[in-house]
C-alpha positions, 0 to 999 in steps of 0.5 A, spaced: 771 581 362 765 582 366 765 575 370 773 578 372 772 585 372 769 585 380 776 582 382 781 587 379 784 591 383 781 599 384 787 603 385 790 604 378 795 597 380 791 592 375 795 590 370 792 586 363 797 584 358 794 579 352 798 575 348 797 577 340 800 576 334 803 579 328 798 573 324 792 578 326 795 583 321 799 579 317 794 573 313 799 568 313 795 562 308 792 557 312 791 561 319 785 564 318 782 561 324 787 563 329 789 570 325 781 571 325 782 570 333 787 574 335 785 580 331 778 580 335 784 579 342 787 585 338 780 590 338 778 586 345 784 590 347 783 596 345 776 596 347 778 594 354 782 599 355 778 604 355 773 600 358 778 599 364 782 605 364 779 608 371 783 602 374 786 598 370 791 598 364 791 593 359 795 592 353 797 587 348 804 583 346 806 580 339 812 577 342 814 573 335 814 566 334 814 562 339 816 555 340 809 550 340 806 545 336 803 550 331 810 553 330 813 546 328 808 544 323 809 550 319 812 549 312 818 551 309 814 556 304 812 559 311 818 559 314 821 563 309 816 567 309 817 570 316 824 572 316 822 578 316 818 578 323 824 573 325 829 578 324 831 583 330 827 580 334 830 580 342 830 572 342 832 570 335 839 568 336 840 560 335 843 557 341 845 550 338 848 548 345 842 550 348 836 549 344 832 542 342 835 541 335 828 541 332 828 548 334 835 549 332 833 546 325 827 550 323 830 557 326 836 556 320 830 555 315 827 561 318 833 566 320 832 566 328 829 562 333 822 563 335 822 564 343 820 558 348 812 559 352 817 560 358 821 565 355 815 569 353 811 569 360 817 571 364 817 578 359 810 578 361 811 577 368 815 582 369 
């Protein structure tokens, strides 16, 4: 942030979204390492926020599963085991005429599709 901070807008306008997720409060086995990350993004954030509040917003955005390697390596224990978080989120409707099949096949399993990476970064570049 310090190398970043000198070309950030001054005029209230700069805008900061981190991309978090529920693993940072969750502890799903096996993901200590990138639970432990995005906790520390999550307390980044805050810190930040008051750091740059003069000038600068910034927030985080759990947006729900989304459609990576990481997604697809998952169990069908874990699958399972996030149908809550799944449910009710804005993109979980599964599109079998649109979808990839391997996405199709695992949001059965989960109950609701994770977003695609596209997906995610057009909400946040809104």
């Amino acid at each position: 942030m310090q190398a970043a901070q000198p070309h950030l807008p001054t005029s209230r306008s700069g805008r900061i979204v981190n991309i978090s997720s529920i693993s940072a409060q969750a502890g799903f086995i096996g993901q200590s390492i990138y639970g432990g990350t995005k906790a520390a993004l999550d307390a980044m954030t805050r810190t930040w926020a008051r750091e740059l509040s003069e000038n600068e917003t910034v927030n985080s955005s759990n947006p729900g599963p989304v459609a990576t390697s990481m997604w697809f390596g998952n169990s069908e224990e874990f699958m399972k085991g996030v149908r809550p978080f799944i449910q009710g989120a804005p993109l979980e409707k599964i599109r079998p005429e649109v979808d990839d099949r391997e996405l199709v096949e695992g949001a059965e399993m989960a109950g609701g599709r994770p977003a695609y990476m596209w997906e995610i970064a057009g909400v946040v570049g809104m």
